[in-house]
N, C-alpha and C positions, 0 to 999 in steps of 0.2 A: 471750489464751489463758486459761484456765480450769484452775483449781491442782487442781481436784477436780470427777469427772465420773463421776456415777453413772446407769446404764441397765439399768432394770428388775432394779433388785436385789431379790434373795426367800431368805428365812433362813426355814427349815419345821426344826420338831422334832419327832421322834418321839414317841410316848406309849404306854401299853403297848393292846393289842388293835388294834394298823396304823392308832391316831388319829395324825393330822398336825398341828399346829399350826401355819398359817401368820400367825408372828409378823411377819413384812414379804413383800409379796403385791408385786411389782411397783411399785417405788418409782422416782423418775427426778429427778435435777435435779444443778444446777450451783453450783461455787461460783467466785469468779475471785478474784485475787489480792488484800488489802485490804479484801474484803466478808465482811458477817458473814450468814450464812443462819441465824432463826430456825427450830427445826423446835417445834412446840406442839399439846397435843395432851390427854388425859386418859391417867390411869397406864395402863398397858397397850397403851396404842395401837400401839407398836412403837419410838417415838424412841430409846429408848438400846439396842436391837439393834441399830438403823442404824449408830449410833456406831458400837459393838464390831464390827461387821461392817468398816465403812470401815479399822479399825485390824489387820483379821482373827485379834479375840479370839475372834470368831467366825464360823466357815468360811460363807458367802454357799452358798445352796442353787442359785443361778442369776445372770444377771446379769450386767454386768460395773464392774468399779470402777477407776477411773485417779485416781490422786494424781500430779500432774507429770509426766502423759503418759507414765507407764508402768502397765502392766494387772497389779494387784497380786493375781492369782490365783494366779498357777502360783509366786509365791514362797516360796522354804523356806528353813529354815537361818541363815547370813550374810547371804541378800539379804534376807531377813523383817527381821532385825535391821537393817541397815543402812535399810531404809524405815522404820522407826520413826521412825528421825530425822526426818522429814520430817512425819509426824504426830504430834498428844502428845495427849494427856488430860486436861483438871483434874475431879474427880468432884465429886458433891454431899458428903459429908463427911471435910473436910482431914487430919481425926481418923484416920478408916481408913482412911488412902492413905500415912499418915506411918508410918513406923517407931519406934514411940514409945523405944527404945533406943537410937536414935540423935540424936546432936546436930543440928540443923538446918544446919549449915556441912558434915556430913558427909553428908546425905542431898543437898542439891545438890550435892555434889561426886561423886557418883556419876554426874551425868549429863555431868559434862565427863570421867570415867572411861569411859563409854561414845562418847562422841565423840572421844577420843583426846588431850585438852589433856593436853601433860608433867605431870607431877608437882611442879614447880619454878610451873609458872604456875597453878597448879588453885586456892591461897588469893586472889588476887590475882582471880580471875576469880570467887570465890563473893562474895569483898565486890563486887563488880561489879556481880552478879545481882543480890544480896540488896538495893542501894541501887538499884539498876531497881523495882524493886517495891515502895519505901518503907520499906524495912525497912531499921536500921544494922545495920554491920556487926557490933557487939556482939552481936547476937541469932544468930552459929555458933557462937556455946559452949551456948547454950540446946537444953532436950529441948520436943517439942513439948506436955508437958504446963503448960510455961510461960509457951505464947502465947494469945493468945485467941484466936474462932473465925476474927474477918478473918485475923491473922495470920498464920494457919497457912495459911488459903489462897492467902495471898500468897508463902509458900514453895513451895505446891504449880507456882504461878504459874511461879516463881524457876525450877523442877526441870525444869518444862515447858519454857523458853527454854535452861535448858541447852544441850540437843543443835543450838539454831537451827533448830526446826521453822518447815515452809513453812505447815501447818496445826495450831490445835486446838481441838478437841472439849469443849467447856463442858457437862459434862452435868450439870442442875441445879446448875453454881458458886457460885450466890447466894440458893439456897433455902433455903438453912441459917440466913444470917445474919440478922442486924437489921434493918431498915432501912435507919438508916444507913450500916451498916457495909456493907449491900448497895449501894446508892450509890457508894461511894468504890472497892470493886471494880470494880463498873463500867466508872466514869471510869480508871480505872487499863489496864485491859481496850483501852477506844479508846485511850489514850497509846499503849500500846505499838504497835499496830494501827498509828496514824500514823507512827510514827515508823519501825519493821521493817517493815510492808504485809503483815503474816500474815492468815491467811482465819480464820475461828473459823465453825464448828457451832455453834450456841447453841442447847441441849436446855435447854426449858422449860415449865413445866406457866402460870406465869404470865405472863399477857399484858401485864401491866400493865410487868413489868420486861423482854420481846418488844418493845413500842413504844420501848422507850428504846436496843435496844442492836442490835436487827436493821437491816439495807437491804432486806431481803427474808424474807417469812415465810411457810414452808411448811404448813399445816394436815393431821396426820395421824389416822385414825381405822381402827381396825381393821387396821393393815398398809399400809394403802391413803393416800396424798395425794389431800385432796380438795380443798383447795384451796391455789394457790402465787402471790404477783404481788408488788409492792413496799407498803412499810412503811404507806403512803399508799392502794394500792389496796385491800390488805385491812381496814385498820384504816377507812380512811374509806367504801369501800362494800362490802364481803365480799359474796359471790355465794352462797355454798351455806349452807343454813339453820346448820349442823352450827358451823361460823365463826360465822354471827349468835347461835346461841346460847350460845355460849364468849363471846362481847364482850358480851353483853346479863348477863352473869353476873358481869361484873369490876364493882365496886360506882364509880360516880361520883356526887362529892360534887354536891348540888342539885338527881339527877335524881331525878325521879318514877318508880315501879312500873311507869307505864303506857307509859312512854317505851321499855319493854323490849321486843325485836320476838320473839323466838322462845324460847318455853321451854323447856330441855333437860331432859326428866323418864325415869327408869327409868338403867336399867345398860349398860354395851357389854355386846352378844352377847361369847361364847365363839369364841376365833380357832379353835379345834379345830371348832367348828359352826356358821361363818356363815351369817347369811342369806342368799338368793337375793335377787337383783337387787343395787340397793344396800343398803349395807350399814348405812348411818344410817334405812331406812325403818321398825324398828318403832318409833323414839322422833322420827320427822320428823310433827311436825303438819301441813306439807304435803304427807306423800307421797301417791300416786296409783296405780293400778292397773298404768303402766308402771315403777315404781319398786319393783315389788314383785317383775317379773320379769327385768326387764333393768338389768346393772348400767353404769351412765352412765362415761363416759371423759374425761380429762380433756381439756378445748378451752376456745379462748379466750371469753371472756363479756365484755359491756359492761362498759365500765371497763379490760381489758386484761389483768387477770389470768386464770390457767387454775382452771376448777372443775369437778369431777364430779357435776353435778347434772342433771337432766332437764328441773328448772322454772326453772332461772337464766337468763335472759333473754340470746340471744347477739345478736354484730353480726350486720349482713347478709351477711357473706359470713364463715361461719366458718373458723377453721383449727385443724387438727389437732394435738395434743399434740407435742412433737418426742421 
């Protein structure tokens, strides 16, 4: 069963003179207990709507959304609160998500304040967290000006497992840091994965750190997933140009220029004034006359994965998006 089940979800904003903004246009996919769904994409694409939407920071214009098989729309109040627990957040800077007034032993103890642990067992349970994430215990008298950038996101981490979420949302978690120090998050990231079987979102602009941390990687553009299949499908044959140009763009050591298969040149259209047809076709070197008027749906393509493309090559007997 599937810990998170989103179907045709659509987050539109208003703007002034009845413009619309369809920042997430009909999105759809799955995540199961244990797997980490990469979503990747360029800035505006829509990925960290989806996020806030899933967590309903932000109210879904249509759609519908299930976290642990319940349909988290019509919830308000107590039940809003009480399904949080069940999804969490780590954001791209640990910095503004910290309470820099607060100790770090006091900011995760807020989340076993929200899940209801006595007060007699709440110290006992932050050195818990805090040494789940690598961190000693000595570092709950510390303010977050005194950790460095992993560290601090490794509290965000801490704050996160607090309440025992079944899900979380990585939006940009490792874009901040080093290298290194990107790395060892990471790996920190599967630990816990294995050892609790939490699902994670992993919102990323980079691919390179997408192939290390996803089972499955959804490719978004415009609102729209255009292409979605496993870690291996896409990364080893991507079907829609939009994909082969994001990976011909991540630099690898010893390849040649020429080895690059599609160029991605110019800007994303305006979500307030998309194109007609699809919506990658004025920067698709291969698009074509029905690409300019009919926009393509997602269906399976050789190789297995699902793409929204017109000219991706499918099996012989294709099937429909689910």
């Amino acid at each position: 069963m599937n810990i998170v089940e989103v179907e045709n979800l659509r987050v539109h904003f208003s703007r002034r003179r009845g413009v619309t903004v369809r920042a997430v246009d009909g999105v759809s996919f799955t995540i199961a207990p244990g797997e980490t769904l990469g979503l990747a994409g360029e800035s505006g694409s829509g990925k960290s709507t989806v996020a806030r939407a899933l967590l309903r920071i932000t109210d879904p214009a249509g759609g519908r959304v299930r976290i642990g098989g319940r349909d988290i729309a019509g919830l308000r109040g107590a039940s809003l609160k009480a399904f949080r627990r069940q999804m969490q957040m780590v954001y791209q800077d640990p910095y503004d998500s910290l309470d820099p007034r607060m100790k770090i032993g006091a900011t995760v103890e807020e989340a076993l304040l929200v899940k209801g642990v006595p007060a007699a067992e709440r110290p006992g349970r932050v050195r818990e967290l805090l040494e789940r994430v690598g961190l000693p215990a000595a570092f709950a008298v510390r303010y977050p000006h005194e950790l460095s950038g992993g560290q601090r996101q490794r509290v965000s981490i801490a704050r996160a497992l607090g309440v025992d979420p079944a899900v979380i949302a990585c939006d940009e978690a490792v874009s901040a840091l080093d290298v290194s120090v990107r790395a060892q998050i990471l790996n920190l990231l599967k630990d816990i994965q294995e050892d609790s079987g939490l699902a994670y979102l992993f919102i990323s602009h980079d691919l390179s750190t997408m192939r290390f941390a996803a089972d499955r990687v959804a490719i978004m553009y415009l609102g729209r997933l255009v292409e979605i299949g496993t870690r291996d499908q896409v990364f080893g044959a991507p079907r829609h140009p939009y994909t082969q140009a994001l990976l011909a763009a991540v630099p690898v050591p010893g390849a040649s220029r020429a080895a690059r298969r599609v160029r991605l040149a110019g800007e994303p259209p305006s979500p307030a004034h998309p194109p007609t047809g699809c919506a990658f076709h004025p920067r698709c070197p291969l698009a074509q006359d029905v690409c300019r008027t009919t926009r393509p749906e997602l269906a399976v393509k050789q190789g297995g994965q699902l793409a929204a493309c017109h000219l991706a090559s499918e099996p012989a007997r294709e099937e429909a998006a689910p």
